[in-house]
N, C-alpha and C positions, 0 to 999 in steps of 0.2 A: 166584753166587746171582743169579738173575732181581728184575727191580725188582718192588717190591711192587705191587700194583694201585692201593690209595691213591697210592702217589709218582708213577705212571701218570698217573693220572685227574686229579692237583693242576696236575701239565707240560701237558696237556692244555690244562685249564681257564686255566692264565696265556698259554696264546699264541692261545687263541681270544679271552679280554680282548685282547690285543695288539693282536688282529687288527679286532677291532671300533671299537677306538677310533684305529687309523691310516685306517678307515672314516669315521669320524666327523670326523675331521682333514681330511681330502681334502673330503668333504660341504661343510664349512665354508671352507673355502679356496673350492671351485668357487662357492658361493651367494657369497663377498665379491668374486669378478672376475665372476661373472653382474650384479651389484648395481651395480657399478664401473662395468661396461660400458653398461647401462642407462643413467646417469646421466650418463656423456659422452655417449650419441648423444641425451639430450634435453639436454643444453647445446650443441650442432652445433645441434641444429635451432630454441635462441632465436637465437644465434649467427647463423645461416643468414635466419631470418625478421627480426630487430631490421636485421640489416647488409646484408639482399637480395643473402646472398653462398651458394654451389652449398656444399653441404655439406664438402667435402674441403676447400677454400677457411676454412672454421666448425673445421673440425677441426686447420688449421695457426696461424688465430689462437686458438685454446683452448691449442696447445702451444707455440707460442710464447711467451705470455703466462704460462703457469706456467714455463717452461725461462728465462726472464729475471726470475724470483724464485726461483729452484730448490727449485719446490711442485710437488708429483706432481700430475700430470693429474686424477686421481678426485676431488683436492681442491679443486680449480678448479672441476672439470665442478661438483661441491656446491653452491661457493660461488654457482656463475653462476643454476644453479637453484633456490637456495633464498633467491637474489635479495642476499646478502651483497652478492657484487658484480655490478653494472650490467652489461648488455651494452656501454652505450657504452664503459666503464669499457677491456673487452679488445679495441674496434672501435680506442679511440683508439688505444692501446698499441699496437697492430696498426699502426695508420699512418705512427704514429711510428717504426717501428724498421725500417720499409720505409724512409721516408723518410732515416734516419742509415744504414741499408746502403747505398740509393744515392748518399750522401755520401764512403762510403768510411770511416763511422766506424764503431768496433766497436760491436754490439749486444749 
């Protein structure tokens, strides 16, 4: 016996929902690393301008300074932008841990 047209059309109808809302899932993931990313490269460039240091330079004391509290990037890049915390705040941290690697102590 062939499936009904109803039972059809209802299979249909749930994997198009499926398919819409793994849509919708992806959407919202890509807009929170588009946002993410945004937001680190304008903490790079207080980072950069506060410390008169080359961008890449901006971007190893942002990761640094979050990877010696073990706080994701995005949240740092936040913090620095939205002035929580200080430039000086990840310049010093930055010299500091320069200064204890070339000591020979761990960072």
């Amino acid at each position: 016996m062939p499936p009904r047209p109803s039972a059809h059309t209802a299979t249909i109808g749930i994997l198009q929902e499926r398919a819409i809302h793994r849509g919708e899932v992806l959407t919202e993931q890509l807009q929170v690393a588009l946002t993410n990313r945004i937001m680190i490269e304008q903490a790079k460039g207080v980072l950069a301008h506060a410390g008169e240091l080359e961008m890449d330079d901006a971007f190893q004391a942002l990761r640094g300074y979050g990877r010696r509290r073990g706080a994701r990037l995005s949240e740092i890049a936040r913090q620095l932008v939205t002035g929580v915390i200080a430039p000086d705040t990840v310049l010093t941290d930055r010299v500091r841990a320069t200064a204890q690697h070339a000591d020979g102590r761990i960072v």
